[in-house]
N, C-alpha and C positions, 0 to 999 in steps of 0.2 A: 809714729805717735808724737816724735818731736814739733814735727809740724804743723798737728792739730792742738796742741797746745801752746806754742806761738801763735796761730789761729785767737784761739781763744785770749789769751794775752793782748789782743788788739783788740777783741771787742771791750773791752773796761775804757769807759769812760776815760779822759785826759784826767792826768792829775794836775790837784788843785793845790795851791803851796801851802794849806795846813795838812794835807792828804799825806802818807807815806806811800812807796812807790807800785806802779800799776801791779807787778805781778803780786805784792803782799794783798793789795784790793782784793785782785782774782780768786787769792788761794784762802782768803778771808769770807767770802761770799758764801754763806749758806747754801744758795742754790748751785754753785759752783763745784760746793764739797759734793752737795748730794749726786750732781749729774756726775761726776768723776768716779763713785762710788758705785754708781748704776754702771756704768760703762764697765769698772772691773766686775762686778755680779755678771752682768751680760754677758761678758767676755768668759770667764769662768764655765757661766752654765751652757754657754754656745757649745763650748767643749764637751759634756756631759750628753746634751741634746744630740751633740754627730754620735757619739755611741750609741744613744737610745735609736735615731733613726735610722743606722747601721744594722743593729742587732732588730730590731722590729719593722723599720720601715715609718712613713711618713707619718700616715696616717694612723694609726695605732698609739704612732706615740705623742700624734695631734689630743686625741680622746683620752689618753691617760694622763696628759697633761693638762688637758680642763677637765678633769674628773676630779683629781689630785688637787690641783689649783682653788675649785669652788669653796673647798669644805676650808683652804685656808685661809680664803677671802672672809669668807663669815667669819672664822674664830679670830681672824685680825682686826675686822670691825668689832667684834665684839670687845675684845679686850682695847683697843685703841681708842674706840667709841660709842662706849657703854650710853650713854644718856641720849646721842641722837640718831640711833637707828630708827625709831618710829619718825622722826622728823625727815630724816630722809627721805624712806617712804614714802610718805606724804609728799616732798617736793618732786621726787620720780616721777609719779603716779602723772600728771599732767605731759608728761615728757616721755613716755614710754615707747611711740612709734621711734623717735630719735633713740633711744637709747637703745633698740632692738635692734635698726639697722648699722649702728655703731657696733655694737657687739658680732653682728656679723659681718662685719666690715674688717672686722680686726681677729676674729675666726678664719677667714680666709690669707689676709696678710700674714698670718702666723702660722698656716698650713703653707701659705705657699713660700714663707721660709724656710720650714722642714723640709719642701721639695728642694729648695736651694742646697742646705746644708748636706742633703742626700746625695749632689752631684759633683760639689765643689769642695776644695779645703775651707777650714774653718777661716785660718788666715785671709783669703779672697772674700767669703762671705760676709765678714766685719766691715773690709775694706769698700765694700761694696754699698755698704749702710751710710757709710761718709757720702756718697752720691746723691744722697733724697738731701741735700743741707742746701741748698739752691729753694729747692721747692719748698724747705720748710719756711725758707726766710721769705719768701712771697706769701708765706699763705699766713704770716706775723705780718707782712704789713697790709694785705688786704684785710684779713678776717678778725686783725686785732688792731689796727690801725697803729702797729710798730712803728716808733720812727730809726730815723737814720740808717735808711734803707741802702744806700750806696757805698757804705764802710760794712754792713751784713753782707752784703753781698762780696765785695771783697777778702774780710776775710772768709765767708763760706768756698767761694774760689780756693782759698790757700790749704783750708782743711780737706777741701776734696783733691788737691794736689797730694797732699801726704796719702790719701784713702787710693790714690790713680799708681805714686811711685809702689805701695804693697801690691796692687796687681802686678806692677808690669817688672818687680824683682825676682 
């Protein structure tokens, strides 16, 4: 984990001499808080998930986690975003072929994690997530026209090194 957070310590910007220093940048960054906060949830509930998919199986507990899931999504948009669920809607509704094969796009990646977590320790399976950081960083400078795509790339190298040494200890 050390290493994917030097990882990410190198993606922040050079500092600028009224700036205080990179890692306070990093650990200051809203987005930064938030993605370290999802990693611990994930991580948490990955453990939760190997029991469900243990005691139930893949599938089973694929279905009662978008079952479970849906009814939260709604009462979080609703409470979260009382005023623009009709506007939403309404911007969907144009988008809907995309948004169907997204949502089964992502029904399948999240089944076929379950199959994962079914086979493997959970430890490996996380480690394993650190591998797709290559392809995420090509698919930030094609599909979002990223720049500084040869410092992503290296440190996504560094963070998949921490994700390769959890396999291979």
């Amino acid at each position: 984990m050390l290493i994917i957070i030097v990882g990410s310590f190198f993606l922040m910007p050079p500092v600028r001499a009224h700036q205080a220093n990179r890692l306070i940048n990093l650990l200051s960054d809203k987005g930064v808080r938030a993605r370290f906060l999802s990693i611990v949830l994930f991580s948490v509930g990955t453990i939760f998930l190997k029991k469900s998919v243990g005691d139930g199986g893949a599938l089973a507990t694929m279905i009662f986690w978008s079952l479970i899931g849906l009814p939260l999504i709604l009462i979080s948009n609703y409470f979260f975003l009382p005023h623009k669920i009709q506007q939403e809607i309404k911007a969907t509704k144009p988008h809907l072929y995309s948004i169907l094969l997204i949502g089964l796009m992502v029904f399948f990646m999240q089944y076929l994690t379950l199959l994962l977590l079914e086979n493997m320790l959970v430890a490996y399976a996380l480690a394993l997530f650190q591998l797709s950081m290559v392809m995420q960083v090509f698919i930030g400078y094609r599909v979002f026209n990223e720049k500084n795509i040869l410092r992503k790339l290296l440190v996504s190298i560094v963070m998949m090194l921490g994700g390769l040494l959890v396999l291979v200890a």
